[in-house]
C-alpha positions in Angstrom: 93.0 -1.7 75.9 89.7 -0.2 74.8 86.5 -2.4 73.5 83.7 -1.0 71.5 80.9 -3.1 71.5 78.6 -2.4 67.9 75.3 -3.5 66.4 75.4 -5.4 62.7 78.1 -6.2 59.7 77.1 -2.8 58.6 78.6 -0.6 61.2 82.4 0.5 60.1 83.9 -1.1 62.5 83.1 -4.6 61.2 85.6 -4.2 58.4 88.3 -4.4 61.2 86.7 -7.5 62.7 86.1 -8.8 59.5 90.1 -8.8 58.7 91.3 -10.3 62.1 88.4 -13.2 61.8 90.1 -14.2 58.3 94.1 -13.6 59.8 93.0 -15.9 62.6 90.9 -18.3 61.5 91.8 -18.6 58.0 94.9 -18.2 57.6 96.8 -19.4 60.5 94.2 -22.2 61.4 93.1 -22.7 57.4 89.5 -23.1 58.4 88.1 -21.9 54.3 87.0 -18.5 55.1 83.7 -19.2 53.4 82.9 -21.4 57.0 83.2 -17.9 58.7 80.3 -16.2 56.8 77.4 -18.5 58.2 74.7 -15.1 57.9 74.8 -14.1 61.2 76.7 -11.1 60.9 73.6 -8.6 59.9 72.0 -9.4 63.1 74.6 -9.7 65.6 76.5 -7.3 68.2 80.2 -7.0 67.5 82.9 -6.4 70.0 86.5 -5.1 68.6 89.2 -4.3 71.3 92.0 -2.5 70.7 95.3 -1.9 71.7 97.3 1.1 71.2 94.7 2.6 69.1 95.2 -0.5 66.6 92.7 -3.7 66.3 94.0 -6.6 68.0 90.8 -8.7 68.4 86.9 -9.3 68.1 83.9 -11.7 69.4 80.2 -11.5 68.1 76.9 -12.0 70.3 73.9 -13.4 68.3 70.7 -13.7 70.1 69.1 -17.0 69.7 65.4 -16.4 72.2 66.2 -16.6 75.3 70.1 -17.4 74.5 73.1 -15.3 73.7 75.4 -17.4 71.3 79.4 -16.5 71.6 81.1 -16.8 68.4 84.2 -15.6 66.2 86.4 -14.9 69.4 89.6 -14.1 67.6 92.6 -12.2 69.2 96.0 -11.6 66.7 98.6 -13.6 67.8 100.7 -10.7 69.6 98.4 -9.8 71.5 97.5 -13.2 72.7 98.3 -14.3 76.2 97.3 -11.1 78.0 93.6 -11.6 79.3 92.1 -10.0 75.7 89.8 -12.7 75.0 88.6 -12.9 78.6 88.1 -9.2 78.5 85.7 -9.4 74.9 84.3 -12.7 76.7 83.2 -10.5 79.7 82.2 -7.5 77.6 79.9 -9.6 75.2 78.4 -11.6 78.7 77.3 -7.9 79.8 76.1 -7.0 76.7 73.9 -9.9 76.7 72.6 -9.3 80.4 71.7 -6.0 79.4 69.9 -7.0 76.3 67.9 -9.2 79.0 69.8 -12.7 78.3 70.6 -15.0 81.6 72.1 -17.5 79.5 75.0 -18.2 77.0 76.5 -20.8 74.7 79.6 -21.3 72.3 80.7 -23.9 70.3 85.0 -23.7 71.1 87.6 -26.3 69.4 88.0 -28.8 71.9 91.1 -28.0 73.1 89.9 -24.9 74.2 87.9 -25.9 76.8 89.6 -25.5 79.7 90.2 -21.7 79.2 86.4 -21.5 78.6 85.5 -23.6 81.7 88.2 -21.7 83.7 85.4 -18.7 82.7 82.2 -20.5 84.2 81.2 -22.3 80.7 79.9 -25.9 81.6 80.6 -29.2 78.7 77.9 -30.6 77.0 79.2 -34.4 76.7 76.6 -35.5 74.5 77.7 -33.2 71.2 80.8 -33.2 69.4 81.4 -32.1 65.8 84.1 -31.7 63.5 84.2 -28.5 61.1 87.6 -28.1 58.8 89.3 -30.7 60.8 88.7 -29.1 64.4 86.9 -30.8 67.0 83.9 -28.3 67.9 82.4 -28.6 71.5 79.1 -27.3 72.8 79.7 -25.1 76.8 77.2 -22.9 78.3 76.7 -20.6 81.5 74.0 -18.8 83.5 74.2 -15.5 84.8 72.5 -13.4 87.0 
């Protein structure tokens, strides 16, 4: 498994991301794809893994001040169950540290919140939203 970690939707490399964001979220969860393109893109830092020289996954870091906002973790579905996600999880996290960010948040479907707390995230009980019929949670996590 190899991760490059890139700066913008403009780099090359975003195409790739671009495709497994729309396999995963759109159509196997059938989240409208339009959802995906909130404008964050341009101004984010990209991470695509890949496995056997092929892409198998991606994540996206947007700084927000003094915050580093997780987003878009998607990993194909045969590749899934292996430690990929924690891997670009772990890879944007060090990113962000180097960048000079302490602190992180994501907004996961609810039932993903064990795997995230399971990574140091922590479950803000007072929000809760629902986006294409997923229950979206708020987590966050210091690091030194």
């Amino acid at each position: 498994m190899k991760i490059e970690i890139f700066y913008s939707a403009t780099d090359i490399k975003y195409e790739s991301a671009s495709k497994i964001r729309k396999t995963v979220f759109s159509d196997e969860q059938g989240i409208p794809y339009e959802l995906d393109d909130d404008g964050y893109d341009k101004e984010a830092w990209h991470a695509l893994f890949f496995v056997n020289n092929e892409p198998a996954g991606s994540g996206r870091l947007v700084i927000n001040g003094e915050w580093g906002v997780l987003a878009r973790i998607a990993v194909l579905k045969k590749h899934r169950g292996m430690g990929h996600a924690v891997k670009v999880i772990e890879a944007l996290e060090l990113k962000g540290v180097e960048l000079g960010l302490r602190q992180f948040e994501l907004y996961p479907h609810a039932y993903l919140e064990s795997f995230y707390s399971n990574l140091g995230y922590i479950t803000d009980p007072d929000y809760s939203e629902e986006v294409a019929g997923y229950k979206l949670i708020r987590m966050h996590k210091k690091r030194d």
